[in-house]
C-alpha positions in Angstrom: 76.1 153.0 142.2 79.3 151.7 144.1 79.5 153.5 148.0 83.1 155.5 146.8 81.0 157.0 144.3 78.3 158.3 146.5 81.0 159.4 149.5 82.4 161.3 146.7 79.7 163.5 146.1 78.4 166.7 148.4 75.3 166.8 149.8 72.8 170.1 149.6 70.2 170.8 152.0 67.6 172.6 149.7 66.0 173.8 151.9 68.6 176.7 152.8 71.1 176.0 149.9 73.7 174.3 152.6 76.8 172.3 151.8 76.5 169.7 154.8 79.4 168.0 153.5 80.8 164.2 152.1 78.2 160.9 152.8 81.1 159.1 155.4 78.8 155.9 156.0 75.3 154.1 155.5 73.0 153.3 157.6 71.6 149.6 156.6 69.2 147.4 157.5 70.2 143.9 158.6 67.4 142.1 158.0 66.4 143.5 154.2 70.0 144.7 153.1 68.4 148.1 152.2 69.8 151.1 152.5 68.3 153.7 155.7 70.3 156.8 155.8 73.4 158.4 154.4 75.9 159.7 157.3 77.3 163.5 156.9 79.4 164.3 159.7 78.1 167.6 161.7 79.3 170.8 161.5 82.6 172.2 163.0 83.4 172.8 166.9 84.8 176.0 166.0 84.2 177.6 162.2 84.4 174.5 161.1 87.5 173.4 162.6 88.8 171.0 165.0 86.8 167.8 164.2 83.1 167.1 165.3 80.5 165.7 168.0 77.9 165.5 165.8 76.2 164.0 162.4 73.1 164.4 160.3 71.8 161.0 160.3 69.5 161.3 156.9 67.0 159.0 156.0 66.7 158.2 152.5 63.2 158.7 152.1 64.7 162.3 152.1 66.9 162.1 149.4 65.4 164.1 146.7 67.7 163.8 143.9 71.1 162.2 143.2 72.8 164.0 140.8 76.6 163.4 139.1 78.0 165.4 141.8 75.6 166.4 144.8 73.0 164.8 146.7 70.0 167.0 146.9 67.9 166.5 150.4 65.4 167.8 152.0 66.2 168.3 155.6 65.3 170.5 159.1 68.8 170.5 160.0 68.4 170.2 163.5 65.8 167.6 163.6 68.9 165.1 162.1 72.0 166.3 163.5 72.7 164.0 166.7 75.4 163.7 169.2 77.7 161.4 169.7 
């Protein structure tokens, strides 16, 4: 799978059902070339609005299923979301 295929599709927290949004970036490791965690900017400063200070930084052990539109994961929201 190419990277504008997977920034095309949503990600799903299953846990609570959440949209948290597009993948915007990867994190990868230099040394093996794999893959470490999808990037989904943070919610909203005001209902959503007006850009973001935050993203979930998901691992991909977490990644439960990639389907032909979502990404399921399996997340504790707050444990992943980090400043910036």
């Amino acid at each position: 799978m190419r990277f504008c295929e997977l920034k095309e599709k949503e990600v799903v927290n299953i846990c609570n059902g959440k949209c948290l949004g597009g993948v915007v970036d990867l994190q990868i490791n230099e040394c093996s070339g794999a893959i470490e965690a999808l990037i989904v900017p943070g919610p909203g400063k005001f209902c959503g609005f007006f850009g973001t200070d935050s993203e979930y930084v998901i691992p991909f052990a977490c990644i439960k299923k990639i389907g032909p539109d979502i990404i399921l994961v399996e997340i504790k929201e707050e444990k992943f979301l980090q400043k910036y």
